[in-house]
C-alpha positions as a LaTeX table, in Angstrom:
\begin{tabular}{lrrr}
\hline
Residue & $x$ (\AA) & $y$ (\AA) & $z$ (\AA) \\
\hline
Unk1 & 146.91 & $-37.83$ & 158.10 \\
Unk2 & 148.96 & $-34.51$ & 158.06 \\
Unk3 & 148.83 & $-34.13$ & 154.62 \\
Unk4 & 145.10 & $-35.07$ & 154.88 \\
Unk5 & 144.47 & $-32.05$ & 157.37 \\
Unk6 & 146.43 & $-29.14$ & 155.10 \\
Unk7 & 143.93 & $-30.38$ & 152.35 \\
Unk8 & 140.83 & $-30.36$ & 153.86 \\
Unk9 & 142.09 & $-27.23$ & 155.37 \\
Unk10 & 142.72 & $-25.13$ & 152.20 \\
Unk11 & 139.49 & $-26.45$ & 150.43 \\
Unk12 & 137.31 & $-24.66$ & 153.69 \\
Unk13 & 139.57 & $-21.34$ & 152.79 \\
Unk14 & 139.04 & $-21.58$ & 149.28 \\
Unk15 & 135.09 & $-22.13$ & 150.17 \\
Unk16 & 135.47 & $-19.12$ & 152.07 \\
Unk17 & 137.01 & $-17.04$ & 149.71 \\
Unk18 & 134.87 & $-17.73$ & 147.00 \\
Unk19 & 131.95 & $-17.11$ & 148.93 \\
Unk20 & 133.23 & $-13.75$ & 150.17 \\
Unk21 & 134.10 & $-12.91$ & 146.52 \\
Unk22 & 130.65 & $-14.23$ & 145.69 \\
Unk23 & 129.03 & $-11.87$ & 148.02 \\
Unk24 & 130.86 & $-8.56$ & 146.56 \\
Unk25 & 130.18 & $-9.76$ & 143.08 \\
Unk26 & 126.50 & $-9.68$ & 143.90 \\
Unk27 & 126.29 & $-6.32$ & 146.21 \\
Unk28 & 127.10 & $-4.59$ & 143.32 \\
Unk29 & 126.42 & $-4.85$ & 139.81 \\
Unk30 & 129.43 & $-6.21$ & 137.81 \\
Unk31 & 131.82 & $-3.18$ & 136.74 \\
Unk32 & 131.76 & $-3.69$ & 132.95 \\
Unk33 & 131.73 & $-1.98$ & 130.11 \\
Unk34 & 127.98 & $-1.32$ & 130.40 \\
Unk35 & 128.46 & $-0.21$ & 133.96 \\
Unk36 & 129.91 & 3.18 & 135.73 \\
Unk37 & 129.83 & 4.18 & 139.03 \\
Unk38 & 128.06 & 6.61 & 141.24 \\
Unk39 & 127.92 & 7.84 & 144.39 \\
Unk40 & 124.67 & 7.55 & 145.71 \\
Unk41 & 123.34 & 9.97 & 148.70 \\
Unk42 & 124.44 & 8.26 & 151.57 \\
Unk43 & 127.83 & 8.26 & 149.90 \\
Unk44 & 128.06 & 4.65 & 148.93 \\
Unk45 & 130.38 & 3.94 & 145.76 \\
Unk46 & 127.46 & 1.85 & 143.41 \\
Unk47 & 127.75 & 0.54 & 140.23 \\
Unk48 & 125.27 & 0.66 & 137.63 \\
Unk49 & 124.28 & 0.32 & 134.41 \\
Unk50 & 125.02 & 2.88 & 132.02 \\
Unk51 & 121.46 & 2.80 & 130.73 \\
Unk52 & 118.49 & 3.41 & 133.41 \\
Unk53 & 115.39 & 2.47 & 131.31 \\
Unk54 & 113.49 & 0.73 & 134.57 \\
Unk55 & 113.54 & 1.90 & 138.11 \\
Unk56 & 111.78 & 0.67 & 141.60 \\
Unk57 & 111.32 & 2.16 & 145.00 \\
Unk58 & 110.55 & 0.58 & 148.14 \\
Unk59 & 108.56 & 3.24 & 149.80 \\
Unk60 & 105.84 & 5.59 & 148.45 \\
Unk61 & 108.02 & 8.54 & 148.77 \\
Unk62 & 110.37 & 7.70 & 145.85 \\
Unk63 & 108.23 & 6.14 & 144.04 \\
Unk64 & 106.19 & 9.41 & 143.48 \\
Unk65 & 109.35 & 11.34 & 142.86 \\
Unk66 & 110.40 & 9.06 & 140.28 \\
Unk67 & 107.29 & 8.96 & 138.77 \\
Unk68 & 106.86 & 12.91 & 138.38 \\
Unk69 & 110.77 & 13.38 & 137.20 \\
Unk70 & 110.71 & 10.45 & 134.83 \\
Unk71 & 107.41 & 8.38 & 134.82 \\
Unk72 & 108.00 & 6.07 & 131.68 \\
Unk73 & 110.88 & 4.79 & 133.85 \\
Unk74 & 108.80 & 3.69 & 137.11 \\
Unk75 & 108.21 & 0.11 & 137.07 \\
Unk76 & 105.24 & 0.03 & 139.73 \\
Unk77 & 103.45 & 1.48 & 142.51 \\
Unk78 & 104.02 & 0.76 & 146.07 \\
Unk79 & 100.28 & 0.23 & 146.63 \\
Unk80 & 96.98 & 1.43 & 144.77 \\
Unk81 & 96.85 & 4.68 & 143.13 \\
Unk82 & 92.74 & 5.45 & 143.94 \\
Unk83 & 92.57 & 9.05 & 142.19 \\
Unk84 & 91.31 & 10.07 & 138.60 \\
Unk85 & 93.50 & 12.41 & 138.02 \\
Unk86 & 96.61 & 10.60 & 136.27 \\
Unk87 & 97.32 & 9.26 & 132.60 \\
Unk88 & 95.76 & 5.55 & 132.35 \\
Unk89 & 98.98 & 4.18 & 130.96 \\
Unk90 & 100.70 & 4.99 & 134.67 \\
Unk91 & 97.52 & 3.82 & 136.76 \\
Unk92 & 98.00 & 0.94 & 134.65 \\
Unk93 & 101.70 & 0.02 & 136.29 \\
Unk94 & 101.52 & $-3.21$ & 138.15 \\
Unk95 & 101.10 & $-3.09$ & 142.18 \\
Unk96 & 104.55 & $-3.85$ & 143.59 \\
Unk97 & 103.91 & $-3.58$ & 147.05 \\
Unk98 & 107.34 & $-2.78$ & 149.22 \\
Unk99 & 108.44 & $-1.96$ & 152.66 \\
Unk100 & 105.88 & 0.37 & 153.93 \\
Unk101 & 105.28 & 1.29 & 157.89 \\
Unk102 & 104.98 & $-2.82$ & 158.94 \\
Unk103 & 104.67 & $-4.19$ & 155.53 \\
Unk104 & 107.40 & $-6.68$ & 154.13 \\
Unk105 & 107.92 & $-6.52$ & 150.37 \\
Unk106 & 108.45 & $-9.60$ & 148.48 \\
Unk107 & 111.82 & $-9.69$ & 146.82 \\
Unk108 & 111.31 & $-12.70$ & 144.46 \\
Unk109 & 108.13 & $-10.43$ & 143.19 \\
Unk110 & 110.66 & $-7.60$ & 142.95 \\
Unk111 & 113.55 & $-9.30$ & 141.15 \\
Unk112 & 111.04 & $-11.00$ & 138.49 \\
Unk113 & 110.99 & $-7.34$ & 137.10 \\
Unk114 & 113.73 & $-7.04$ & 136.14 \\
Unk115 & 114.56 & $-3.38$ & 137.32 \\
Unk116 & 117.61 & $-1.76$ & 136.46 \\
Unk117 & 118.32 & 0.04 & 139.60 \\
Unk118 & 115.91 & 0.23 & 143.19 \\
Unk119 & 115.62 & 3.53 & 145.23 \\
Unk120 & 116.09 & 3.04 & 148.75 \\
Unk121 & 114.58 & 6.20 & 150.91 \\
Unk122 & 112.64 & 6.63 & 153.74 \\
Unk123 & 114.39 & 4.65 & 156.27 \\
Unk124 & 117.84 & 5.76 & 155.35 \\
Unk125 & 118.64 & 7.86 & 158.77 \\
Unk126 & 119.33 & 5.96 & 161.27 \\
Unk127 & 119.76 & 2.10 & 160.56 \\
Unk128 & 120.37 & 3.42 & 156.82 \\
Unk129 & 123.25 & 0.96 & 156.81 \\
Unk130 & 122.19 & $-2.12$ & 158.06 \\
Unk131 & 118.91 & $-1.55$ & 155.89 \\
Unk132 & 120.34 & $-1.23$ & 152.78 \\
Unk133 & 123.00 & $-3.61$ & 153.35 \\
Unk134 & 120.22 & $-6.02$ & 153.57 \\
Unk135 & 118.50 & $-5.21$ & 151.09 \\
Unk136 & 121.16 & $-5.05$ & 148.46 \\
Unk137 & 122.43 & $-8.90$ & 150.00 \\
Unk138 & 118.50 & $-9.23$ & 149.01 \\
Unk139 & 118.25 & $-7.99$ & 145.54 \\
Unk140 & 121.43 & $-9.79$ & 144.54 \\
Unk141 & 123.05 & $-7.88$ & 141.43 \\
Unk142 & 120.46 & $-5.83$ & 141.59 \\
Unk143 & 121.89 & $-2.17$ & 142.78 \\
Unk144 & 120.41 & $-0.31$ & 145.60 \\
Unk145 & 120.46 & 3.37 & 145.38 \\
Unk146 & 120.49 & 5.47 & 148.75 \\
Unk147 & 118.08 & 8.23 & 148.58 \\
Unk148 & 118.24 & 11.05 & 151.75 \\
Unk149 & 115.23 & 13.78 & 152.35 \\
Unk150 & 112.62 & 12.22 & 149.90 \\
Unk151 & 109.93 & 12.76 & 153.02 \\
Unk152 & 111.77 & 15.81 & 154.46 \\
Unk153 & 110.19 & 19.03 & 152.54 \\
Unk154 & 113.18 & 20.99 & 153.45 \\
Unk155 & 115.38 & 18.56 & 151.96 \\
Unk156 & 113.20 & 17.75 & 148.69 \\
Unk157 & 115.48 & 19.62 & 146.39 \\
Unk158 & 118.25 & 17.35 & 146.99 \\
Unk159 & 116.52 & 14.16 & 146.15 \\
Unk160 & 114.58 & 15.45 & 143.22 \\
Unk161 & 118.20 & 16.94 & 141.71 \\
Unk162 & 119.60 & 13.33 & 142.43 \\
Unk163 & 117.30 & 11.34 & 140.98 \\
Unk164 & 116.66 & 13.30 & 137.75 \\
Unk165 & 120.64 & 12.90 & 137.12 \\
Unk166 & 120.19 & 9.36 & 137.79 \\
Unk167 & 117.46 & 9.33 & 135.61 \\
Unk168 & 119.16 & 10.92 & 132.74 \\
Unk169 & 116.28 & 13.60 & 133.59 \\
Unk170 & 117.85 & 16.87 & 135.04 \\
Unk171 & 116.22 & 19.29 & 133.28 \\
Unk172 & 112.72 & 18.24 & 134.59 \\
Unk173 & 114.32 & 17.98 & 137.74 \\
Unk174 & 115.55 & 21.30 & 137.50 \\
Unk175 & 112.11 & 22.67 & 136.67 \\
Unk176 & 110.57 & 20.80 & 139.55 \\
Unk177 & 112.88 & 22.72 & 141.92 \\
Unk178 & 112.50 & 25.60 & 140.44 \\
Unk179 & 108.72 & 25.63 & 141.26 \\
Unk180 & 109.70 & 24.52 & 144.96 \\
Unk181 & 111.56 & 27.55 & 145.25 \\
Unk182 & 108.96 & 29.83 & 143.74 \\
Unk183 & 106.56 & 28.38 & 146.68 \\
Unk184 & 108.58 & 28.32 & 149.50 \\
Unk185 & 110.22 & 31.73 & 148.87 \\
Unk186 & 106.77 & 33.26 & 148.87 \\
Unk187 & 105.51 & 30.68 & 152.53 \\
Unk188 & 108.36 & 31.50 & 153.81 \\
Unk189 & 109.11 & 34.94 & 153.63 \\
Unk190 & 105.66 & 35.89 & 154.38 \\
Unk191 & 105.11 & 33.29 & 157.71 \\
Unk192 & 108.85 & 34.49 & 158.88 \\
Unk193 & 107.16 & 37.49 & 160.28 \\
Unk194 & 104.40 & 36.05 & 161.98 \\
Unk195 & 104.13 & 36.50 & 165.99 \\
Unk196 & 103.95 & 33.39 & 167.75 \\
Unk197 & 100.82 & 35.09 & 169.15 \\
Unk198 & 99.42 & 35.08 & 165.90 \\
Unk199 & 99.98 & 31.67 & 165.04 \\
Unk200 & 96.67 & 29.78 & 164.24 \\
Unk201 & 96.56 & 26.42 & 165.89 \\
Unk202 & 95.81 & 23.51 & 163.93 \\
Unk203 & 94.75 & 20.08 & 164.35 \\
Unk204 & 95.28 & 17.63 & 161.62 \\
Unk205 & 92.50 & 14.81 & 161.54 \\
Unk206 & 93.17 & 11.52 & 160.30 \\
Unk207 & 91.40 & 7.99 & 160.89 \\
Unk208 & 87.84 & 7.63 & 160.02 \\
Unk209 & 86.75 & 9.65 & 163.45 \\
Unk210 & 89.14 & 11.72 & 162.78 \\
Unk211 & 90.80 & 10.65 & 166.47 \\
Unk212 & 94.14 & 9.86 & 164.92 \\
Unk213 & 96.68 & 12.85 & 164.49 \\
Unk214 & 100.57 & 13.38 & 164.99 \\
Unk215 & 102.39 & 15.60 & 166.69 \\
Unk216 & 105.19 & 18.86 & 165.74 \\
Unk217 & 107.79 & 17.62 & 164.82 \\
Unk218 & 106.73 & 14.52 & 162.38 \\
Unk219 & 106.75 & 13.77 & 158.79 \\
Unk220 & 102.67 & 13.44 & 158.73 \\
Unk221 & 102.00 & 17.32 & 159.70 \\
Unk222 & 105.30 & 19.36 & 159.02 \\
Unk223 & 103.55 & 21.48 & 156.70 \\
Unk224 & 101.62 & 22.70 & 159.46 \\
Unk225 & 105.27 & 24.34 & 161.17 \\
Unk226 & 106.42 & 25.25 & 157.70 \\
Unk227 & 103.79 & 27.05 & 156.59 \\
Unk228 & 103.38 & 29.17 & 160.23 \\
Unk229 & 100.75 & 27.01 & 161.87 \\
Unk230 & 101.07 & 26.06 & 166.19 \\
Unk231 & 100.29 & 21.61 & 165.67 \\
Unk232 & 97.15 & 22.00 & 168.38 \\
Unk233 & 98.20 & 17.71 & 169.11 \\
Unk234 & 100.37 & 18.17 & 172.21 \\
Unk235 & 101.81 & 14.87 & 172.67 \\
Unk236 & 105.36 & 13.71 & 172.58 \\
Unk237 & 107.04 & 13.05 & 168.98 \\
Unk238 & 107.34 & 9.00 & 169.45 \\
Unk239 & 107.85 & 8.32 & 165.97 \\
Unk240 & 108.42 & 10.63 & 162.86 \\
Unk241 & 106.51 & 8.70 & 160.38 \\
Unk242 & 103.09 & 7.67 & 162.50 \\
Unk243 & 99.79 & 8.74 & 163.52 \\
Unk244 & 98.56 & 8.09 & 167.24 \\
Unk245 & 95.10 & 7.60 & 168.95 \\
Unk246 & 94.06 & 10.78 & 170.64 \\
Unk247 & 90.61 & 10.79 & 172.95 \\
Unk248 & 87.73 & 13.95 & 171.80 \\
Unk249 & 88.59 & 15.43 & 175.05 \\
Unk250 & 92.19 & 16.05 & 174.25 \\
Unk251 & 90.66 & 17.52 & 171.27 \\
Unk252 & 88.33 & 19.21 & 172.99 \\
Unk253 & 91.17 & 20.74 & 175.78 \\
Unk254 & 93.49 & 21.53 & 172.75 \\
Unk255 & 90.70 & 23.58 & 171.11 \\
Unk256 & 92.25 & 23.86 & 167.94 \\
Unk257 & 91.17 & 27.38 & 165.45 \\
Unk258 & 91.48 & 25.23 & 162.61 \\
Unk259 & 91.26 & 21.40 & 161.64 \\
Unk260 & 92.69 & 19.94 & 158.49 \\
Unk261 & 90.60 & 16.39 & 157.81 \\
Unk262 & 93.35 & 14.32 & 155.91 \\
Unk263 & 90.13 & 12.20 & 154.43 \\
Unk264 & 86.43 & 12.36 & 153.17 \\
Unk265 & 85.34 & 10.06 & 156.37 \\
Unk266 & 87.23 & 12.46 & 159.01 \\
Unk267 & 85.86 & 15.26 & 157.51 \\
Unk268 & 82.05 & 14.29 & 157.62 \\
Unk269 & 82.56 & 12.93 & 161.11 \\
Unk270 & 83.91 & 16.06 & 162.55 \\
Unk271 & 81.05 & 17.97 & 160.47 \\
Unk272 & 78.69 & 15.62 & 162.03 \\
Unk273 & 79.26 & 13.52 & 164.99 \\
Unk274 & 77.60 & 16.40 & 167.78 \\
Unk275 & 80.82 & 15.46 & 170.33 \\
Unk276 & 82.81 & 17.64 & 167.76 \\
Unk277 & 80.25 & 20.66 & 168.18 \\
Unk278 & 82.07 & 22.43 & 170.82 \\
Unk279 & 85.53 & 22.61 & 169.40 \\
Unk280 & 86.58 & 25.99 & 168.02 \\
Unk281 & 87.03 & 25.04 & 164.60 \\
Unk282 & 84.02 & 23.45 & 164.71 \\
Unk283 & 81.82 & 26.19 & 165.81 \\
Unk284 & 83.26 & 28.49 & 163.36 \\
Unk285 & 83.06 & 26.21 & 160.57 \\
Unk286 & 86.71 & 26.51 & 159.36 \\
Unk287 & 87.54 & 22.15 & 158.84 \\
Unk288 & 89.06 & 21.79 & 155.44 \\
Unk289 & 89.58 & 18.66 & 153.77 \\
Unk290 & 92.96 & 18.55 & 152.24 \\
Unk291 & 92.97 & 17.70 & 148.60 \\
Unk292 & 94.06 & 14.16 & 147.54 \\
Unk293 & 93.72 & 13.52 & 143.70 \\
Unk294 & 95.93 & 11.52 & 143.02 \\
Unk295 & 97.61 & 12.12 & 146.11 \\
Unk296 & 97.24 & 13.68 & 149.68 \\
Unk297 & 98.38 & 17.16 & 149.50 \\
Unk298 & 99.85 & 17.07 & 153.16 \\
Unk299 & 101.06 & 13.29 & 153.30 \\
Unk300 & 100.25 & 9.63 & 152.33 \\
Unk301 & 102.80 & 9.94 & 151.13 \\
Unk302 & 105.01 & 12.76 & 152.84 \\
Unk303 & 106.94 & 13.57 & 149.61 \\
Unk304 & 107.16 & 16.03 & 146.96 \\
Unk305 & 102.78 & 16.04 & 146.99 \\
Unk306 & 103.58 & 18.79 & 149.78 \\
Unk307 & 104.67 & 20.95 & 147.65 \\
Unk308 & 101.60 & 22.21 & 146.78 \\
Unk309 & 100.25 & 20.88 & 149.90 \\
Unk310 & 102.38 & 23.78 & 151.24 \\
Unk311 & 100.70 & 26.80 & 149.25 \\
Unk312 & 97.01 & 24.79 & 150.19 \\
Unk313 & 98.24 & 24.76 & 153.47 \\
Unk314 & 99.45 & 28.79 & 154.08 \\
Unk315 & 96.80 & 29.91 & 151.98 \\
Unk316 & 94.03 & 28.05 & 154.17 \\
Unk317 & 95.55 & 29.33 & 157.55 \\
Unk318 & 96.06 & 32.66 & 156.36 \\
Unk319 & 93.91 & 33.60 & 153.32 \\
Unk320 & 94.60 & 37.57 & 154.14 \\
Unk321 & 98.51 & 37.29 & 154.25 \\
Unk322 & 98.40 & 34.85 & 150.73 \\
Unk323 & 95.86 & 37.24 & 148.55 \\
Unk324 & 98.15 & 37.47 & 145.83 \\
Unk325 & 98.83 & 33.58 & 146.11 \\
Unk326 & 97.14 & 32.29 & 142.56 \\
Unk327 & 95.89 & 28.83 & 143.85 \\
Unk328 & 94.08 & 27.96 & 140.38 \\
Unk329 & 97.28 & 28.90 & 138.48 \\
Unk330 & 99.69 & 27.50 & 140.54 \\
Unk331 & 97.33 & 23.67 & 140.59 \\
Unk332 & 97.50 & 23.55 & 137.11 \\
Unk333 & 100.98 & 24.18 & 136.94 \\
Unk334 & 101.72 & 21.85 & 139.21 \\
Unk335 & 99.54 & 19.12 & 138.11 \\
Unk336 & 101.63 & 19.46 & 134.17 \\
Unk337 & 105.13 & 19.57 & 135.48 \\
Unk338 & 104.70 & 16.92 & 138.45 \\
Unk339 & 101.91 & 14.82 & 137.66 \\
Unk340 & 102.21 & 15.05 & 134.03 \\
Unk341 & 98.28 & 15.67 & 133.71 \\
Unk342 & 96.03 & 18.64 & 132.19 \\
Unk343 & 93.65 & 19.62 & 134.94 \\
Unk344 & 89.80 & 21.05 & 132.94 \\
Unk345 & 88.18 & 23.98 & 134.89 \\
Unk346 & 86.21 & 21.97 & 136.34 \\
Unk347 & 88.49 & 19.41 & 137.49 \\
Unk348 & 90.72 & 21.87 & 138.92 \\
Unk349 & 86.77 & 23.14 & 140.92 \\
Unk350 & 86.27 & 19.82 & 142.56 \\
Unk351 & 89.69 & 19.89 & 143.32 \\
Unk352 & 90.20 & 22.86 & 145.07 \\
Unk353 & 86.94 & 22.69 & 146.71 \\
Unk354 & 86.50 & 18.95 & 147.77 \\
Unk355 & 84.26 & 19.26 & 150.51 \\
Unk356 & 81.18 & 20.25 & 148.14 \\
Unk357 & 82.22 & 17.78 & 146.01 \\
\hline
\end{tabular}
């Protein structure tokens, strides 16, 4: 009976074992010979394969980075891409769907293809752990790749210089940076010497009444502090990555100077709806739509699209202090180097202008 015991014993620790073993073996792809190592951003040791000729995000964010540092690598979109203004072949990529605000990505749908490598951004502060922890136990052999600051404009150099080495793409990474820096040297050295007293304040409009907005301080509207603008939404900072339900008489108390509609529907509400006629901005006709071919200048998502958003942003709040800004120049350039697309004149017009469009 002894002996009985001792056997059934060591074949539960062998069980155990294996399945421990079993469970590293498939956090991490296989060190081979086709495999090296990396550290990834949230200083994890991964291994992956030596070749990266498919990649997959789970949010927005990285997904657009990916796609404007090395876009015959991107293996889908996290959700529709709506806008004209993008080669067919990549508004052709399959609809992947992923982990976005409540959303819950299917990882069988994820697995069947076949990607060499998934980003993981977005969520990494925090939780970061935990969440890719899970999803790694998720994607099997699969690796997951920790991404930090792909929604953080201040941080976007990082990520873009990470993932074009991952990508075997630094020197496109390196000229993506180098047109952040060109930007932001001019926003920021200029809107530095701003008085507070100066500061325009601006509400940004979202939802189809345009009664949704977020506060200082999150993802949605941090263009508005980089670029020298006072957020008009006074309301505490509840979550960095959501818009909240705001009555027309806060809107009306804050009295904004300026309003940025983040859509076509907020925009013709505010220009419309007569319980918007007695807000500043209003009255003095400066609401702006924010372009959003393919993407939202200012978020949806918040990633490298700000960028430019950033130059649309300062140039809009303070068209005196940003004369020598070239807006039609600096579109087009963007539009080649990011979105890998040749904007016509009048393209670039309905662009820039999208209100009278």
């Amino acid at each position: 009976m002894e002996n009985k015991n001792k056997t059934i014993i060591a074949i539960t620790l062998f069980i155990t074992v294996i399945g421990v073993l079993g469970t590293y073996v498939t956090y991490y792809t296989p060190n081979t010979g086709d495999a090296k190592q990396i550290t990834d951003m949230l200083n994890r040791k991964v291994n992956v394969p030596n070749q990266i000729n498919k990649v997959m995000a789970t949010t927005p964010p990285n997904t657009l980075i990916i796609y404007m540092i090395a876009p015959d690598k991107l293996g889908g979109w996290n959700k529709n891409v709506n806008g004209q203004l993008m080669q067919e072949k990549y508004k052709k990529l399959p609809v992947i769907g992923g982990w976005i605000g409540t959303q819950q990505g299917n990882y069988e749908t994820w697995i069947s293809k076949n990607p060499d490598a998934i980003f993981e951004g977005w969520n990494v502060q925090g939780g970061a752990n935990r969440t890719i922890k899970e999803r790694q136990t998720k994607f099997g052999e699969i690796p997951v790749v920790g991404v930090v600051g792909d929604t953080n404009v201040t941080q976007l150099p990082q990520s873009i210089r990470f993932m074009g080495k991952f990508l075997d793409a630094e020197e496109k990474a390196d000229k993506l940076v180098a047109f952040y820096d060109k930007v932001f040297t001019k926003v920021n050295s200029t809107t530095s010497k701003i008085p507070e007293k100066q500061k325009k304040k601006v509400y940004y409009a979202s939802g189809s009444e345009g009664l949704q907005t977020a506060p200082s301080g999150s993802l949605n509207t941090q263009i508005i502090d980089i670029c020298g603008g006072k957020n008009a939404a006074e309301i505490p900072l509840q979550h960095p990555s959501k818009y909240f339900d705001v009555s027309m008489e806060q809107v009306i108390d804050w009295n904004p100077d300026i309003i940025i509609a983040s859509n076509p529907q907020a925009y013709k509400n505010i220009n419309n709806d007569s319980k918007w006629q007695n807000v500043k901005a209003v009255k003095e006709k400066k609401v702006y739509l924010v372009p959003q071919d393919p993407f939202n200048w200012i978020d949806q998502p918040p990633s490298a699209n700000t960028i430019l958003g950033a130059v649309w942003m300062a140039k809009t709040l303070y068209p005196d202090k940003f004369q020598d800004l070239d807006m039609e120049s600096l579109t087009k350039e963007f539009y080649s180097e990011f979105y890998h697309y040749q904007l016509t004149d009048e393209q670039l017009d309905s662009l820039l202008n999208p209100q009278s469009s």
